[in-house]
FIZA-249912 format. One record per residue: residue in one letter; x, y, z negated of N, C-alpha, C in turn. Coordinates in steps of 0.001 Angstrom, whole numbers, plus 500000, padded with zeros to 6 digits. Each point is the difference from the previous one (the first is absolute). Layout:
% residues N
AXYZXYZXYZ/...
END
This chain:
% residues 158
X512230438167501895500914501007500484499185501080500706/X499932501447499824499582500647500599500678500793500872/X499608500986500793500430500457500899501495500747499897/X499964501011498616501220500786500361501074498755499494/X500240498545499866500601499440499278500501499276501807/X499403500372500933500493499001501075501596500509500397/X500408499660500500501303500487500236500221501002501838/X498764499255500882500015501101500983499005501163499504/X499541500404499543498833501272499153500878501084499904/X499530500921500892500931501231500147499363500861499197/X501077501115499315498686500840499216500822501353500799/X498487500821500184500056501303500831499166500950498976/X500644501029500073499101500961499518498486500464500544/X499428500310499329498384500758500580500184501222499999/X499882500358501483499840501504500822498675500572499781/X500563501053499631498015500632499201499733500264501887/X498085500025500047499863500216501538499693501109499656/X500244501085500875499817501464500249499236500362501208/X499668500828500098498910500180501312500977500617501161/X499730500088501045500884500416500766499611501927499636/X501608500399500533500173501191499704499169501256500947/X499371499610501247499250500447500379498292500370499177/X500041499239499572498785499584499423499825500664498543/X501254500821499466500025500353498736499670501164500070/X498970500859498954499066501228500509501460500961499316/X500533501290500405500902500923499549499341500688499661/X500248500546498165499156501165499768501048500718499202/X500024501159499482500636501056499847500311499382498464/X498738499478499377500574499209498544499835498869499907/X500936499005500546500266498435499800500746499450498526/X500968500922500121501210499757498511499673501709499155/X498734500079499933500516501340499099499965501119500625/X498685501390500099500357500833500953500611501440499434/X500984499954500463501118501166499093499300501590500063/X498885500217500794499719500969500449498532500178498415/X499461498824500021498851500016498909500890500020498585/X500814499270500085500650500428498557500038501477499408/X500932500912501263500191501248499855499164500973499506/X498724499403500922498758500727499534499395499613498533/X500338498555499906500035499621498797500368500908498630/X501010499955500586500863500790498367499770501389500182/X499787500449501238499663501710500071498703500456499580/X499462499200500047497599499962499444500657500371498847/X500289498679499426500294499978498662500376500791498849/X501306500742500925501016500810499263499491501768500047/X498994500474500818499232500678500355499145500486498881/X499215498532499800498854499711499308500515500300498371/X501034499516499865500905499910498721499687501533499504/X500354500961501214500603501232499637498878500924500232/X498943500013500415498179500345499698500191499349499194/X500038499211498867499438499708498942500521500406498698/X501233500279500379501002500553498932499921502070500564/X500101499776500724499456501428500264498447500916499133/X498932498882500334498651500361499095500273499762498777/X501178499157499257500375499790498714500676501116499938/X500542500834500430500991501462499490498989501205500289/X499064500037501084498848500637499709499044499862498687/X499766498883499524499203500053498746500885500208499457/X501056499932499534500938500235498833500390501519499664/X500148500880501215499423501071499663498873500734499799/X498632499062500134498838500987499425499882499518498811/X500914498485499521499720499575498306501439500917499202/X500714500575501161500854500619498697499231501494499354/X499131500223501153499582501604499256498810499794499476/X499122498455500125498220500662499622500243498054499465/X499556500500498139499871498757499480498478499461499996/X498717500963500122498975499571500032499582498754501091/X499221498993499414499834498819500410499283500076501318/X498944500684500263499232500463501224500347500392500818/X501276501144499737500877500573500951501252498666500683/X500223499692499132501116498521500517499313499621500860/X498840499088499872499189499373500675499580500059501819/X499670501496499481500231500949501433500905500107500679/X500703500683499463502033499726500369500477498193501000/X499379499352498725500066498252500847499701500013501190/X498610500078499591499274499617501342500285501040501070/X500268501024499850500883500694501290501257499719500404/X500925499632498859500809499436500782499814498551500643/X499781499670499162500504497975500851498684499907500720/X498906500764500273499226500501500982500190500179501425/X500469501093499762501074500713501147501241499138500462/X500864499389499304501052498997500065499223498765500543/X498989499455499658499371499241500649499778500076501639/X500240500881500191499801500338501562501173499637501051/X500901499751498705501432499281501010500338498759499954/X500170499379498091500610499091500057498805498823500016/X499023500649500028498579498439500592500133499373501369/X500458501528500649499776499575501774501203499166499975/X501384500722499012501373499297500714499394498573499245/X499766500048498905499761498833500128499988498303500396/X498742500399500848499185499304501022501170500062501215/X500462501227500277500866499681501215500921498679499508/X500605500096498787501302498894499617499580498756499801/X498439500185499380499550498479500229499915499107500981/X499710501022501316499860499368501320500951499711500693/X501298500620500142501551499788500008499808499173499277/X500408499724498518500413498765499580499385498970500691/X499044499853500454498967498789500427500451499891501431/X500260500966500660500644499590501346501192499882500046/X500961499973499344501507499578499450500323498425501085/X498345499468499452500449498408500815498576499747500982/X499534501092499626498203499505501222500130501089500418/X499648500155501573499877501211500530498006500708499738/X500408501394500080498883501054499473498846499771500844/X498690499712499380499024499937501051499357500928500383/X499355500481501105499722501445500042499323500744499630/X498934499328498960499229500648499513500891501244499006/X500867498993499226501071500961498582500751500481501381/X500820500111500811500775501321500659498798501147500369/X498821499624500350499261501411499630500001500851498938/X499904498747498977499990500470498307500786501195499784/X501258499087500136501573500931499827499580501158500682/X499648499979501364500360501486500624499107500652499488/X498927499648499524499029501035499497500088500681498551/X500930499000499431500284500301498379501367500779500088/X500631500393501650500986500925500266499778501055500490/X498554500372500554499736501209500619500104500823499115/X499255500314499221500210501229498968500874500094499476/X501516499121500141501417500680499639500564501044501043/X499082499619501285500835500538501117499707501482499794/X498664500079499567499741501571499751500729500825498584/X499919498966499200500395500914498934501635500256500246/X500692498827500676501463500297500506499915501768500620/X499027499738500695500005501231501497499624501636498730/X499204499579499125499630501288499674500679500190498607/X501326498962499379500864500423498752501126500560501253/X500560499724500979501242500601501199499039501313499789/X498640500638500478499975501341500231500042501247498626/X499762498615498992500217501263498142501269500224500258/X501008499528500445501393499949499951500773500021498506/X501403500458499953500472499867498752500869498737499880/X499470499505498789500448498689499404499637498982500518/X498041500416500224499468498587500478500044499756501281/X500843500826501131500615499177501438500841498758499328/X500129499843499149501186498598500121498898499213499701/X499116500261498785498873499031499740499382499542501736/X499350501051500462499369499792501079501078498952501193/X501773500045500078500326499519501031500187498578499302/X500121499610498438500188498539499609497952499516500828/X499347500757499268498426499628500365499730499266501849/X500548501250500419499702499749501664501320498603500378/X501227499979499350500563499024500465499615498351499578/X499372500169498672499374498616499588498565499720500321/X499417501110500745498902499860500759500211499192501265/X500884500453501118500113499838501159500646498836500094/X500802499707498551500906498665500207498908498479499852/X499210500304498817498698499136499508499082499625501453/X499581501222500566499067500175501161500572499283501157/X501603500071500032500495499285501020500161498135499859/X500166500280498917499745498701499230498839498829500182/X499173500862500067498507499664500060499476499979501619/X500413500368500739499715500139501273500542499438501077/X501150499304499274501183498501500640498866499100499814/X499375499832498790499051498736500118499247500199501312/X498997500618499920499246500244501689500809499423500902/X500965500830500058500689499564501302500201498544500389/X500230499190498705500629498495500078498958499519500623/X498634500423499881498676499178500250500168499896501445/
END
């Protein structure tokens, strides 16, 4: 006869042990940090549109010049030049995604801010061409400052 067969053998459930609640470290991403997502999908969706952007730039230097040398040129200036956005956003979305559930170490929040400085200028100096490209320049400066703020919560947590 074994044990659960005795008739005084109480059966109790098993209480998972948890640490006391003092003792549990609070960080900004425990379940998911809603703030890296954002930045998440904004790198991304950014990046999307530099890349499809240098795709409508080449598409007009292949609608007027069929020579192969000239294309070539055309390429590499655009997705060249386009390279200058959606590489950095990039890297920004990779590092969001990765801090989604690990917080940013500080070496990459330097990264970020440094792969954001030169938006801050080109924001500052498409606002003074004026025109059309103030709206370019106020989406630029607002997904700058939002990313940068982004990036600068990590510090703080330390």
């Amino acid at each position: 006869m074994n044990e659960a067969d005795a008739p005084d053998a109480k059966l109790t459930a098993i209480e998972p042990i948890a640490p006391p609640e003092h003792l549990i470290e609070e960080t900004a991403n425990m379940r998911g940090d809603f703030y890296s997502k954002c930045v998440w999908v904004l790198s991304v969706l950014l990046a999307l549109v530099a890349f499809i952007g240098s795709a409508v730039f080449f598409a007009g230097y292949a609608e007027n010049d069929q020579n192969i040398t000239h294309l070539i040129s055309a390429f590499i200036l655009s997705f060249g030049a386009g390279s200058l956005a959606y590489v950095p956003l990039g890297i920004i979305a990779f590092y969001a995604r990765k801090s989604i559930r690990t917080p940013l170490p500080r070496a990459r929040v330097f990264i970020v801010l440094l792969l954001l400085m030169p938006w801050l200028f080109l924001s500052y100096y498409l606002f003074q061409l004026g025109g059309q490209l103030r709206k370019g320049a106020i989406v630029t400066i607002l997904s700058s400052l939002f990313i940068g703020a982004w990036a600068l919560r990590f510090l703080k947590a330390r």
